[in-house]
C-alpha positions in Angstrom: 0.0 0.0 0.0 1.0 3.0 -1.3 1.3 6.3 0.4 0.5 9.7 -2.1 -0.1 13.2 -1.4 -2.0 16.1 -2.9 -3.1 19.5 -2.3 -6.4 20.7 -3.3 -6.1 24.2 -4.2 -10.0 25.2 -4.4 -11.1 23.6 -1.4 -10.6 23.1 2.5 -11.0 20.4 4.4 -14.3 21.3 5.5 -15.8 21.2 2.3 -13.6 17.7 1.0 -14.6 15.5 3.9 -18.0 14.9 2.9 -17.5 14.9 -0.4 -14.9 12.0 0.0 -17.5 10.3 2.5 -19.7 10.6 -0.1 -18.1 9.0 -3.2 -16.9 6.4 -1.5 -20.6 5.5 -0.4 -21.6 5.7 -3.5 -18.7 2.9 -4.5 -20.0 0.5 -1.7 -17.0 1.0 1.1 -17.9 0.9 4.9 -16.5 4.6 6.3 -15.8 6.1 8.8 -14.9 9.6 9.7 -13.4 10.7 13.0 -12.4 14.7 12.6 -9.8 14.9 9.9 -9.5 11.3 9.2 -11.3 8.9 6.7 -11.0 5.3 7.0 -13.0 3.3 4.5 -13.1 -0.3 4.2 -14.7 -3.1 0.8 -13.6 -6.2 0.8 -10.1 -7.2 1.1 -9.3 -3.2 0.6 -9.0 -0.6 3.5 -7.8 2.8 2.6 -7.2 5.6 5.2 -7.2 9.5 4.2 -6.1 12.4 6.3 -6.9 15.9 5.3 -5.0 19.5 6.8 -5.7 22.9 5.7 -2.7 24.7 4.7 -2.5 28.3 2.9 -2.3 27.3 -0.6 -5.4 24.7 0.5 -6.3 21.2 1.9 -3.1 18.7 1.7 -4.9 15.2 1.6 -2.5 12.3 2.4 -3.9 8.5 0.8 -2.8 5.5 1.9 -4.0 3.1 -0.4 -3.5 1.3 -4.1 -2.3 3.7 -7.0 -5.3 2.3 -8.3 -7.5 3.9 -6.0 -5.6 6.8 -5.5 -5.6 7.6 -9.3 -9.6 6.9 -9.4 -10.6 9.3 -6.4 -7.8 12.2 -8.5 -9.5 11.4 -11.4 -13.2 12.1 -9.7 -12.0 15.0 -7.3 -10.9 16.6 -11.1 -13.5 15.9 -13.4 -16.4 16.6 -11.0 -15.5 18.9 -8.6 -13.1 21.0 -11.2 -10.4 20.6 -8.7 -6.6 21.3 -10.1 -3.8 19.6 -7.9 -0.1 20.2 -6.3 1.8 17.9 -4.8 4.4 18.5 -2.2 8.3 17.6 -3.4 9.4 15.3 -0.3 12.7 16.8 -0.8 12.4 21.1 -0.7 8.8 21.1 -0.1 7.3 23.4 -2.0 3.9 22.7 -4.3 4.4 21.7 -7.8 2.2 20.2 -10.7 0.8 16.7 -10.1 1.8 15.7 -13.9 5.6 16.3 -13.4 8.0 13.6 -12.7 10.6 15.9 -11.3 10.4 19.0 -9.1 11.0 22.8 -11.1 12.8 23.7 -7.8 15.2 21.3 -7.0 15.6 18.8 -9.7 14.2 15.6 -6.5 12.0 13.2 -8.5 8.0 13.5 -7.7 7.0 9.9 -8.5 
């Protein structure tokens, strides 16, 4: 299992959390959400979210199967318009999710 990382830039915590909750509803997971965390749970699969607000927006850490992590991306973008920024684990700043390598200091992003 996998961990990924990605800011939302549009919207905070607040506003993600039942969004989340909601989709994976909708997909047939058991959840549960205890203040910033979201645990969800189908089948042999458990995945675990943690959302912060930052300035720039919400950072939302996934731990769970590229696969999954690439579908929720994929749904946070095409239905809630959302554009994301990923953190470089080596200089930290926010850079494109698409890039392979960070603009800043060269660390790779994948």
């Amino acid at each position: 299992m996998a961990v990924r990382s990605i800011i939302s830039e549009k919207k905070d915590m607040y506003d993600l959390i039942p969004i989340i909750e909601n989709w994976l509803i909708e997909k047939a997971y058991s959840v549960t959400v205890i203040a910033n965390r979201i645990d969800a749970e189908k089948e042999q699969l458990s995945i675990t979210l943690f959302l912060d607000n930052y300035p720039s927006g919400c950072l939302i850490k996934i731990y769970s199967t590229e696969e999954f992590f690439n579908k929720l991306k994929q749904y946070l973008m095409t239905e809630h318009h959302l554009t994301y920024q990923i953190p470089c684990p080596y200089c930290k700043r926010e850079t494109d999710v698409s890039m392979n390598n960070c603009p800043y200091c060269g660390g790779s992003l994948k």
